[in-house]
C-alpha positions, -999 to 999 in steps of 0.1 A, spaced: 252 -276 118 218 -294 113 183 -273 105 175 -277 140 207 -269 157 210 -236 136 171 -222 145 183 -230 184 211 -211 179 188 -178 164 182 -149 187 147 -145 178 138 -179 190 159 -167 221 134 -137 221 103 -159 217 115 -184 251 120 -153 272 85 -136 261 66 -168 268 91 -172 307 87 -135 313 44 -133 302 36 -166 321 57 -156 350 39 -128 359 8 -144 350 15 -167 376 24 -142 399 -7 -123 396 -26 -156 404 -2 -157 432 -11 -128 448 -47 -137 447 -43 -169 467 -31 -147 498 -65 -152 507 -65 -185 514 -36 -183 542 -56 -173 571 -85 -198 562 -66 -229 545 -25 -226 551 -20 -264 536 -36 -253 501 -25 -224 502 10 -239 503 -6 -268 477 -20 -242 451 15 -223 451 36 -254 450 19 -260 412 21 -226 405 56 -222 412 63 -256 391 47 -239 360 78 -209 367 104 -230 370 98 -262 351 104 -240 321 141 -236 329 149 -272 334 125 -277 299 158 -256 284 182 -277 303 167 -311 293 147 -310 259 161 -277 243 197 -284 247 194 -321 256 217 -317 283 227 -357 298 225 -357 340 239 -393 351 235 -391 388 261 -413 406 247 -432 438 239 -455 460 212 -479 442 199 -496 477 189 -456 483 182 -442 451 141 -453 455 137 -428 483 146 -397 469 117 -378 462 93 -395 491 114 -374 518 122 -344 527 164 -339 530 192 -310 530 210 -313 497 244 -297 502 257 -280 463 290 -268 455 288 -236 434 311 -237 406 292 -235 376 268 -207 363 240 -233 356 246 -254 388 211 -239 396 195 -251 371 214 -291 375 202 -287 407 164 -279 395 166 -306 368 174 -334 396 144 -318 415 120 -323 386 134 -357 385 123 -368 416 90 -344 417 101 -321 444 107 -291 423 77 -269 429 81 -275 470 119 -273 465 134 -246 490 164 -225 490 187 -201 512 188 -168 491 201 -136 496 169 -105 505 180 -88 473 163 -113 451 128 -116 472 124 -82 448 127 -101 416 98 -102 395 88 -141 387 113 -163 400 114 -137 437 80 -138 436 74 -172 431 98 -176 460 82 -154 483 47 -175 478 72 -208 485 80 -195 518 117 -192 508 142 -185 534 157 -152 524 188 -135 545 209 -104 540 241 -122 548 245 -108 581 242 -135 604 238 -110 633 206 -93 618 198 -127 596 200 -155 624 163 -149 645 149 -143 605 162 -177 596 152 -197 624 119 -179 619 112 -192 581 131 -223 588 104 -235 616 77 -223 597 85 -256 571 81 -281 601 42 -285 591 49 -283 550 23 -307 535 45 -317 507 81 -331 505 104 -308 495 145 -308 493 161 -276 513 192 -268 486 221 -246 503 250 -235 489 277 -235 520 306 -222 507 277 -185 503 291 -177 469 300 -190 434 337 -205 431 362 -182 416 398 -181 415 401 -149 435 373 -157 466 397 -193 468 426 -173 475 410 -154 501 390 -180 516 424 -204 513 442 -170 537 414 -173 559 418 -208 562 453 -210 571 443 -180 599 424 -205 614 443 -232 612 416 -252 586 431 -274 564 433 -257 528 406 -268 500 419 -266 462 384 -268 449 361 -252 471 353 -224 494 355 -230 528 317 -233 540 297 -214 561 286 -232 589 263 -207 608 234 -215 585 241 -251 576 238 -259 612 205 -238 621 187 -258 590 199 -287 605 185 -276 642 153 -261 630 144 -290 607 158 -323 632 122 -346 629 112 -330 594 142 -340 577 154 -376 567 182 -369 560 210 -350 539 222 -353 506 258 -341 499 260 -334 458 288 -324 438 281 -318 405 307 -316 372 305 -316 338 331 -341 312 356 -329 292 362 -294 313 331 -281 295 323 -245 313 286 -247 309 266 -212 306 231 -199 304 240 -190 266 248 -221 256 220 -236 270 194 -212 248 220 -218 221 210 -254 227 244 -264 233 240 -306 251 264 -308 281 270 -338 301 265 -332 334 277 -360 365 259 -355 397 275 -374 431 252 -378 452 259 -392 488 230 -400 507 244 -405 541 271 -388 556 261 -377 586 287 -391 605 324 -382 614 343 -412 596 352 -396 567 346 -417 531 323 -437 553 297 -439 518 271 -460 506 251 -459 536 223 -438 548 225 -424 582 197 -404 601 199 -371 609 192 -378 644 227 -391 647 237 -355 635 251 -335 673 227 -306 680 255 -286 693 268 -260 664 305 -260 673 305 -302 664 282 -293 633 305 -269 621 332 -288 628 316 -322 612 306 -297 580 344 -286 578 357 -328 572 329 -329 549 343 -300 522 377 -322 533 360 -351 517 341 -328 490 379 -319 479 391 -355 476 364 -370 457 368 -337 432 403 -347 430 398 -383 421 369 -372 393 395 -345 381 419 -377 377 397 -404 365 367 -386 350 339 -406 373 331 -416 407 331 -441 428 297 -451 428 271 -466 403 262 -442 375 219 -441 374 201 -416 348 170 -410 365 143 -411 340 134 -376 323 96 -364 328 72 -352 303 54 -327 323 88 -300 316 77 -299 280 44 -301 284 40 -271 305 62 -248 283 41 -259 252 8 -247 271 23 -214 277 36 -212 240 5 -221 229 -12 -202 248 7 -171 245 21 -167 212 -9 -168 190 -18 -136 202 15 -122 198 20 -129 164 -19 -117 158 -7 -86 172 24 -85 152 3 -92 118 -18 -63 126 7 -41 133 26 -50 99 -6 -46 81 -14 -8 96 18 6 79 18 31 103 53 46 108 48 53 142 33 18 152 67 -4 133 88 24 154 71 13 184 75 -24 175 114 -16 169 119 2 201 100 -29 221 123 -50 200 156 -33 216 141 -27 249 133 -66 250 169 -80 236 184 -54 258 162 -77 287 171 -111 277 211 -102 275 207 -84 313 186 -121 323 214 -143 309 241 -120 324 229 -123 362 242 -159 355 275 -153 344 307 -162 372 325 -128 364 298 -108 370 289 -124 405 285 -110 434 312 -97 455 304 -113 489 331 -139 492 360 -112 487 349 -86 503 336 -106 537 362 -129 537 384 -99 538 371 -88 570 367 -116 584 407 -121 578 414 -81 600 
């Protein structure tokens, strides 16, 4: 291992990423709150100021992805469409298999410069979150307790609110709810053959209650949508921890721009959403053929190790790096002033203190990097699917 690989590798320089992340966070947060007051007199810069605010969050997670482990995205596409991501706003449809597909899906937003307006469909729970909640809540995120009954006049709610956003933005959703495991496939698969859907060997079935209101609340804002499924070569299992560890993955992004349509493997062609049917019985029906065609192409990558389409690395940005060395800069010459001081005191009591911070803060970092981690996921795809099977 070379001098650089092995200091990546360190736990202090793990330590040191997370202090300047979890400082500048709520930095940000705090500058965040202040800009409330510009809702009721300025709503566009409100949404402007927070859009750059939330880029200096989460730019420093996709700086981990792409310049501390040098992780290579090759996005596989149609090139006659590739110039228009970025300069409008679409639904990207994600499979969740990975523990860092959030983060592939951040790094392709930075790529295009839609990160800091980019929106999600996440669950109430993490509206609570310091920093990355936070920022959210200032985004306008469309949060949902996964009861469609209580959820549904919350959603449409949030979801018309982004009709008037001033900036273009990409709404990522996660249909299948949940991240991929072995056990919510079989139980989704028993659902599935309840209903008499065909059966999916590497994906969840999707929900289609939400997919179809985004698509109803956002018909004349949105161009169009993007349907991504995302892999990485050799069977590498990407995690959080190897990322810090600045472990490089290889990451292959398909990206079909336009299949809104019901001809199945009808590709390399962009259609509008206009052309998508209102009517959420044909939209959950048209989103079922599309998991169909999700599972083929999966199967055809698992067998050839590409895609068919042309293979484009979108160029990587500076501004990732830049951003995180501002805050480093920024932030660490204090600490270790602070540190220096507290060496030079002696003082039992203060290098006891410094110990216990120590724990208290590695104790932090490990809880961070575990929220990522597959087995310790959430429970919702076994446990509702269950029900939903009675």
């Amino acid at each position: 291992m070379d001098i650089v690989g092995f200091l990546k590798s360190q736990f202090i320089c793990h330590l040191l990423i997370c202090y300047i992340f979890i400082v500048s966070g709520l930095i940000i947060n705090f500058i965040q709150l202040f800009t409330l007051i510009l809702w009721p007199i300025n709503k566009q810069l409100f949404r402007r100021i927070n859009c750059r605010l939330a880029y200096c969050i989460s730019s420093q997670m996709v700086m981990l992805l792409e310049w501390w482990s040098g992780t290579n995205c090759t996005l596989y596409t149609d090139p006659e469409s590739y110039h228009k991501y970025g300069n409008e706003n679409a639904i990207v449809i994600l499979n969740h298999n990975f523990e860092i597909d959030f983060l592939c899906g951040w790094n392709f937003c930075e790529r295009f410069g839609v990160l800091g307006s980019s929106k999600v469909l996440a669950k109430k729970e993490l509206s609570y979150m310091p920093i990355i909640g936070w920022m959210w809540y200032f985004l306008e995120i469309v949060f949902c307790k996964r009861k469609w009954e209580e959820d549904r006049k919350t959603v449409i709610q949030k979801l018309l609110n982004l009709r008037d956003y001033p900036e273009n933005f990409w709404f990522l959703i996660h249909c299948e709810g949940t991240r991929f495991t072995e056990q919510k496939h079989q139980i989704s698969m028993q659902v599935a053959e309840a209903k008499g859907l065909p059966k999916l060997k590497y994906h969840l079935l999707p929900r289609t209650k939400g997919f179809a209101v985004t698509v109803q609340c956002l018909r004349n804002v949105v161009s169009a949508v993007y349907d991504s499924t995302l892999n990485f070569r050799n069977n590498e299992n990407p995690t959080l921890l190897g990322v810090l560890n600045g472990k490089k993955y290889h990451a292959d992004l398909y990206k079909v721009f336009n299949i809104l349509a019901f001809l199945l493997f009808t590709i390399d062609r962009r259609i509008p959403l206009e052309e998508v049917p209102e009517d959420e019985q044909e939209c959950s029906t048209w989103l079922h053929k599309l998991y169909q065609e999700k599972d083929a192409f999966q199967e055809e990558y698992y067998r050839t190790g590409t895609y068919p389409a042309i293979p484009i690395v979108p160029p990587r940005r500076p501004w990732t790096l830049l951003n995180w060395l501002f805050w480093a800069l920024l932030l660490l010459y204090p600490l270790f002033k602070l540190l220096i001081n507290m060496i030079n005191s002696g003082s039992s009591l203060t290098l006891a203190s410094f110990a216990f911070v120590f724990i208290i803060a590695s104790v932090g970092v490990r809880w961070m990097i575990g929220v990522t981690e597959i087995n310790k996921g959430s429970t919702y795809g076994n446990n509702d699917n269950k029900q939903k099977q009675k």
